[in-house]
C-alpha positions in Angstrom: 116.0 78.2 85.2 118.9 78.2 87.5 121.1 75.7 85.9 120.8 77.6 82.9 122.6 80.7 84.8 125.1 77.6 86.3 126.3 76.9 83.0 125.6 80.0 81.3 123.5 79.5 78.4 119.8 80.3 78.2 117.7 77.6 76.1 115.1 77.6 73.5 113.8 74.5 74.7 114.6 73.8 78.0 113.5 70.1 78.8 116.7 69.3 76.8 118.8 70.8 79.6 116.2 69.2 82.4 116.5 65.9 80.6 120.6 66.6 80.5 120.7 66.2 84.5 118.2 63.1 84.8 120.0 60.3 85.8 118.8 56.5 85.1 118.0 55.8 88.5 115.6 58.6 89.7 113.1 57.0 86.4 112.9 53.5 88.6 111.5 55.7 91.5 109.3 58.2 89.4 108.2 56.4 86.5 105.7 59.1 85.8 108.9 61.5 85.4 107.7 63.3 81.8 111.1 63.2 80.6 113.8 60.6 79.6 117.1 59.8 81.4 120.4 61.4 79.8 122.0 58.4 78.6 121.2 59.2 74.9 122.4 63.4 74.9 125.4 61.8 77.3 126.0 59.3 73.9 126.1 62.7 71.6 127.8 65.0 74.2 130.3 62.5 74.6 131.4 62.9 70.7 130.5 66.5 70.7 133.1 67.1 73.2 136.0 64.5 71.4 135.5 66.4 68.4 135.9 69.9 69.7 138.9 69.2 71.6 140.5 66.9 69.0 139.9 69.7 66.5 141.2 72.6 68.9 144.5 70.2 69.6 145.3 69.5 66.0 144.6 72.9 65.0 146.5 74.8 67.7 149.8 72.3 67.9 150.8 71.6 64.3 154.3 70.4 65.4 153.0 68.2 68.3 153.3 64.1 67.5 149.8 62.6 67.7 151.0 60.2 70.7 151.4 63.8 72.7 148.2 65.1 71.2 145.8 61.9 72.2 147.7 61.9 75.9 146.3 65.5 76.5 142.8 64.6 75.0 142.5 62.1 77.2 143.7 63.9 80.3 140.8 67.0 79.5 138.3 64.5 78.6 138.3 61.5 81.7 135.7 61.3 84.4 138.2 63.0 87.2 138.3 66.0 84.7 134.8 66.7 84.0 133.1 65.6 87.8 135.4 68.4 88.6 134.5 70.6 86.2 130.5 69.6 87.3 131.5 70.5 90.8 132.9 73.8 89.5 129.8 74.3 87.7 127.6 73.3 90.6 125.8 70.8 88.4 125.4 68.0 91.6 122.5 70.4 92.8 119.9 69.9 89.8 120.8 66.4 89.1 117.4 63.8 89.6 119.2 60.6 91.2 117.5 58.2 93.0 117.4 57.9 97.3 119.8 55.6 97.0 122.5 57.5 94.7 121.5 60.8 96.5 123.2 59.5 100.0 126.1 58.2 97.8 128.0 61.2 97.8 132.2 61.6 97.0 132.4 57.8 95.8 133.3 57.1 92.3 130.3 55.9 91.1 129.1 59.5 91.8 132.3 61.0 89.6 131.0 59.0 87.0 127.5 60.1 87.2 128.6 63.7 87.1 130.9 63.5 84.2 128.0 61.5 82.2 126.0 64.9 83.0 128.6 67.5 81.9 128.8 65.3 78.2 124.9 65.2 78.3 124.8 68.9 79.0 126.8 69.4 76.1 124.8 67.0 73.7 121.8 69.3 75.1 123.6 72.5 73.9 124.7 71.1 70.3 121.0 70.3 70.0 119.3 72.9 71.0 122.1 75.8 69.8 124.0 73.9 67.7 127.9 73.1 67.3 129.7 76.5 67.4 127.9 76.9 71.1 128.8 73.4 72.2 132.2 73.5 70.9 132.3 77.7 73.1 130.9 75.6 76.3 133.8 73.3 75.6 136.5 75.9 75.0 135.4 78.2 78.2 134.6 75.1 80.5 137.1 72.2 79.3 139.4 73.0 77.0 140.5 76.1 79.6 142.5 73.4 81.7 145.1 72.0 79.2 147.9 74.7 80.7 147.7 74.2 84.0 147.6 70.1 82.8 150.7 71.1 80.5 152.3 72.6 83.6 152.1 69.9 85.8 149.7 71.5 88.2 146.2 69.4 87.3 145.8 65.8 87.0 147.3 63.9 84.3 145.0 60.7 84.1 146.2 57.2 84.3 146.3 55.9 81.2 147.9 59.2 79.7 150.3 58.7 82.7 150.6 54.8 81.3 151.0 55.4 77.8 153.7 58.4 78.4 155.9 56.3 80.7 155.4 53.3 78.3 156.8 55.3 75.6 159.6 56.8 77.4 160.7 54.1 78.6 160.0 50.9 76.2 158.7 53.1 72.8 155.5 50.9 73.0 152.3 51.8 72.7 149.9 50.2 75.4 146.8 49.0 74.6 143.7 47.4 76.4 141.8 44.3 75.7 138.8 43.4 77.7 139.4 39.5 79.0 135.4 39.6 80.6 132.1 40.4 80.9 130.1 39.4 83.5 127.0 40.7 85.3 123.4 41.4 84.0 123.1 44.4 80.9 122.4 47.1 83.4 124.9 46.4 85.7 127.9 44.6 83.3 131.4 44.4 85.2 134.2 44.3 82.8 137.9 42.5 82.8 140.3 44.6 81.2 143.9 43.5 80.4 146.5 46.3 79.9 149.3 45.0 77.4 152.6 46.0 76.2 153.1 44.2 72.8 152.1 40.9 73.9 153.0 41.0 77.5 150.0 41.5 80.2 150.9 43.9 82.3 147.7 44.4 84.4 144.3 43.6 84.7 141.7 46.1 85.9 137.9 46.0 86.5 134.8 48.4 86.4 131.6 49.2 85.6 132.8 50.4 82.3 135.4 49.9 79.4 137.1 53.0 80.6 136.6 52.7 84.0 138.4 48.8 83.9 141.1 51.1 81.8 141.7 53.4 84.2 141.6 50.6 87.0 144.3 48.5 84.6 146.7 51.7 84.1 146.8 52.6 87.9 147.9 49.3 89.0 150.1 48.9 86.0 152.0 52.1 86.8 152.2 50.9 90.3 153.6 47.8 89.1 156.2 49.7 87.0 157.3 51.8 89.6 155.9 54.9 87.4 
């Protein structure tokens, strides 16, 4: 299987990895599709991947302060990080979307649906091989990226960029609190205020909780001057 030689691992059961690159959509168009969308190994990859990066942070950086340590899990770990790290992998050319996400190419939504694929591919591995695997796939594909983060050289992500600056510069903490919901279940829009202390800083919208996040922490460090 080609994607197996994309990523590098070969798979005892390999409608785990099929099913890792299936997203929602392409089911509405082939409802006879044999297997299910990725949402569920997505679910477990997603905590697969927090742990083994949380784990190799705290072990490997005894003297960093936790503030520091969640700043640079967060910048390995966001959607910018791992649709790269899809792209790098060439992941885009097995995914099963839909006509209509197919033509939707370099927008967001699309950076989304390939980092949901690299945490789905990762739940895939810690099922079918187990943690040690995962956590390797993590380490060689992932974790790899914290220097050239540390340098300066790769994307710092918005809220780790928020919650740096906000400690720098006020020693607060920010945190989020979503205001709204709005929208049917399979297509929710969420309100999220960004807050120091009590003040509101910014409000942000997405698709997501962490997309409305990220949305709230760009405009809030444009509104700081950050």
């Amino acid at each position: 299987m080609a994607l197996e030689k994309a990523i590098g691992i070969n798979f005892k059961d390999r409608n785990l990895l099929k099913q890792s690159v299936v997203h929602r959509s392409y089911l509405n168009e082939h409802p006879s599709f044999p297997l299910n969308h990725n949402e569920r190994l997505e679910f477990l990859g997603d905590a697969v991947l927090e742990l083994s990066v949380t784990e190799y942070l705290y072990n490997s950086y005894p003297e960093t302060p936790e503030g520091d340590l969640t700043s640079w899990r967060a910048s390995l770990v966001n959607a910018k990080m791992l649709s790269s790290i899809a792209n790098e992998l060439g992941v885009e050319a097995y995914m099963h979307l839909s006509k209509g996400e197919s033509k939707d190419k370099n927008s967001k939504a699309r950076q989304y649906i390939l980092a949901n694929a690299i945490e789905a591919v990762i739940g895939a591995i810690y099922l079918d091989q187990g943690f040690i695997a995962a956590k390797k796939f993590v380490m060689e594909n992932i974790v790899c990226k914290l220097e050239g983060i540390l340098s300066g050289k790769l994307y710092l992500d918005p809220k780790s960029k928020f919650q740096e600056k906000a400690q720098e510069v006020h020693g607060i903490t920010p945190h989020y609190k979503v205001l709204s919901e709005s929208g049917p279940d399979h297509a929710k829009v969420f309100e999220v205020g960004l807050f120091l202390s009590e003040e509101l800083v910014s409000k942000g919208r997405g698709t997501s909780k962490q997309e409305a996040q990220v949305d709230a922490a760009q405009k809030g460090i444009r509104k700081k001057g950050w």
